[in-house]
C-alpha positions in Angstrom: 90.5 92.7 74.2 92.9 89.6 75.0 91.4 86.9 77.0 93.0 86.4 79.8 93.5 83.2 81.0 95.0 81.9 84.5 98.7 82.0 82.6 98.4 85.0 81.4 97.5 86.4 84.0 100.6 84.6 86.2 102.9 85.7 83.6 101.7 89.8 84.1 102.0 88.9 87.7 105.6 87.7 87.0 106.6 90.4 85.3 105.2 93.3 87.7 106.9 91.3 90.3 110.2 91.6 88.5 110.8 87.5 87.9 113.3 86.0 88.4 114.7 89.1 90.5 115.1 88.1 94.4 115.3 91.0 97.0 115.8 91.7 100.4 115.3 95.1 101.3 114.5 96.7 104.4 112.0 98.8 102.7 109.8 96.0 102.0 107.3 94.2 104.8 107.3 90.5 102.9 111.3 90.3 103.8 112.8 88.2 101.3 110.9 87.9 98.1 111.2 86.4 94.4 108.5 86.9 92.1 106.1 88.2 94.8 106.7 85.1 97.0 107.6 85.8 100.2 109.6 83.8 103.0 106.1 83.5 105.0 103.9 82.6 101.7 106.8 79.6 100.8 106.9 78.2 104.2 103.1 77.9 104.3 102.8 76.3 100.6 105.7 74.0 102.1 104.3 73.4 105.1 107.9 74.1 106.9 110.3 76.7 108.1 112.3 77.9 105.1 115.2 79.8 105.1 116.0 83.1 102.6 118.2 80.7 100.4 114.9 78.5 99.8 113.5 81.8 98.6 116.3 82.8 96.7 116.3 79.4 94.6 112.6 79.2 94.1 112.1 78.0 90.3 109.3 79.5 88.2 107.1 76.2 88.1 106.8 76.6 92.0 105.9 79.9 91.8 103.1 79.2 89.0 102.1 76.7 91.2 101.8 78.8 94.0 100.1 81.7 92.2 97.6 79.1 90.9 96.4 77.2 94.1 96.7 80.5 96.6 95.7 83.3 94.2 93.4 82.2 91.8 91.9 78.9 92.4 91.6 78.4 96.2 90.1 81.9 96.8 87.6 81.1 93.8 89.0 83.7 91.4 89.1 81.5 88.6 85.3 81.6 88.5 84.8 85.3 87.8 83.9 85.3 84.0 84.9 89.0 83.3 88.4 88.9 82.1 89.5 92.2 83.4 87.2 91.7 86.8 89.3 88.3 87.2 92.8 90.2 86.7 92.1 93.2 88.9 91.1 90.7 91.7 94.1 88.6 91.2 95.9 91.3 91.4 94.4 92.3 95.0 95.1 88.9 96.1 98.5 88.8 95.4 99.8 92.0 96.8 97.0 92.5 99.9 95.9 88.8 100.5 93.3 87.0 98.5 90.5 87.8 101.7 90.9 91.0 101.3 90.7 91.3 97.8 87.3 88.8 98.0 86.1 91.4 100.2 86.8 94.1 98.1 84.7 92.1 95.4 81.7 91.4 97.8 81.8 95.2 99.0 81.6 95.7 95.5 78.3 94.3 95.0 76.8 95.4 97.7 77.7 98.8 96.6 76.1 98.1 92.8 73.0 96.7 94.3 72.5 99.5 96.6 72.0 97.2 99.5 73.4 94.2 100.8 73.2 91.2 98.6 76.2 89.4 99.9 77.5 88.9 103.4 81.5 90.5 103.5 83.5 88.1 105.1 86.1 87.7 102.3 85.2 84.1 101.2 84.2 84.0 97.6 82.0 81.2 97.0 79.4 79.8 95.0 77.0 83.0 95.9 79.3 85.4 95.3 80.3 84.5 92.1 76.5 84.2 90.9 76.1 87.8 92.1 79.3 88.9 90.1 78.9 86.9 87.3 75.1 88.4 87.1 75.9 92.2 87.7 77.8 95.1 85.7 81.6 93.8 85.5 82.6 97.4 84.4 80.9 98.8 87.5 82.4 95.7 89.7 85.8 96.8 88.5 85.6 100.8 88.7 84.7 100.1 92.4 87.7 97.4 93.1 90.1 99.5 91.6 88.5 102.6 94.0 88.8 100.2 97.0 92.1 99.5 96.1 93.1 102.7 95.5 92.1 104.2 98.8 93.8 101.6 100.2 96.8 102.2 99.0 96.2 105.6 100.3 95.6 104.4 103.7 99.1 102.3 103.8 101.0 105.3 103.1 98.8 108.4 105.4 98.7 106.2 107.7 102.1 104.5 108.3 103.4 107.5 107.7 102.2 108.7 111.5 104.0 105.6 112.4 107.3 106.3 113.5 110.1 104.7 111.2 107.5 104.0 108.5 107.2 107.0 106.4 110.4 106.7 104.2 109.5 103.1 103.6 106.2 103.6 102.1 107.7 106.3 100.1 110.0 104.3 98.4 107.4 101.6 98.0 104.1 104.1 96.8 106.0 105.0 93.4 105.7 101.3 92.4 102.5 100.5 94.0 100.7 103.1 92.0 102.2 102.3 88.7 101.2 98.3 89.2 97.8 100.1 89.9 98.1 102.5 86.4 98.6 99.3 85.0 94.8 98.4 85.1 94.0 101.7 83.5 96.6 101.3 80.3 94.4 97.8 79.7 
């Protein structure tokens, strides 16, 4: 197996986001987007309203930038030792939010340990990554991936009740599941 370091990781990242492509599509929640970075995830790394142009002429170092700090190293990704592990939770982070995937994680090894070893509250810090750094990374994963899975699930049931929602998840499931079936190829 590769090792997969923080750039590699950004660079898979890249490329499932379909760098340097910008869109603009109704179908999709984030609004205007290049490489995965939204209008709302720009203006918060800039600290200012930003316009769709600003998106539009994002530069990859910005974007690496802004993968680094808000996906990896601020949520304390970086410090899962599993390769794999790491990249699956990445993953999460960038397309549900970083908390969510850190929940994920934390529900994760709760579920290993049979019991609660780690409060859920999203926040991966020194104690969490002790308790996934000590416990089954294969096992870790399998139930990530399951979280993540059912979510997905849940998006698309359940928007799909929602009135005007339904033919926009469709066109968005396709791609969600093969960025998913991407984990399983590895």
């Amino acid at each position: 197996m590769v090792t997969a370091t923080t750039d590699s990781i950004i660079d898979t990242i890249l490329r499932r986001e379909g760098w340097p492509r910008y869109t603009d599509r109704p179908s999709d929640r984030g609004g205007p987007t290049k490489g995965g970075i939204t209008l709302a995830t720009l203006a918060s790394w800039r600290k200012r309203p930003v316009t769709a142009a600003d998106v539009a002429a994002l530069d990859e170092a910005e974007v690496r930038a802004i993968y680094r700090a808000r996906y990896i190293e601020e949520p304390g990704f970086a410090g899962i030792a599993d390769d794999a592990l790491r990249s699956l939770v990445i993953d999460s982070g960038v397309n549900h939010g970083p908390a969510r995937a850190g929940t994920w994680l934390q529900e994760a090894v709760n579920d290993l340990a049979g019991r609660p070893v780690l409060k859920v509250d999203g926040a991966v810090g020194p104690k969490t990554l002790a308790a996934v750094n000590g416990a089954d990374a294969d096992g870790l994963w399998r139930s990530v991936f399951a979280q993540r899975m059912r979510f997905y699930g849940q998006i698309i049931t359940g928007d799909a009740r929602k009135r005007g929602r339904k033919e926009d998840d469709a066109l968005n499931a396709a791609g969600w599941l093969n960025r998913l079936a991407e984990f399983m190829d590895s």
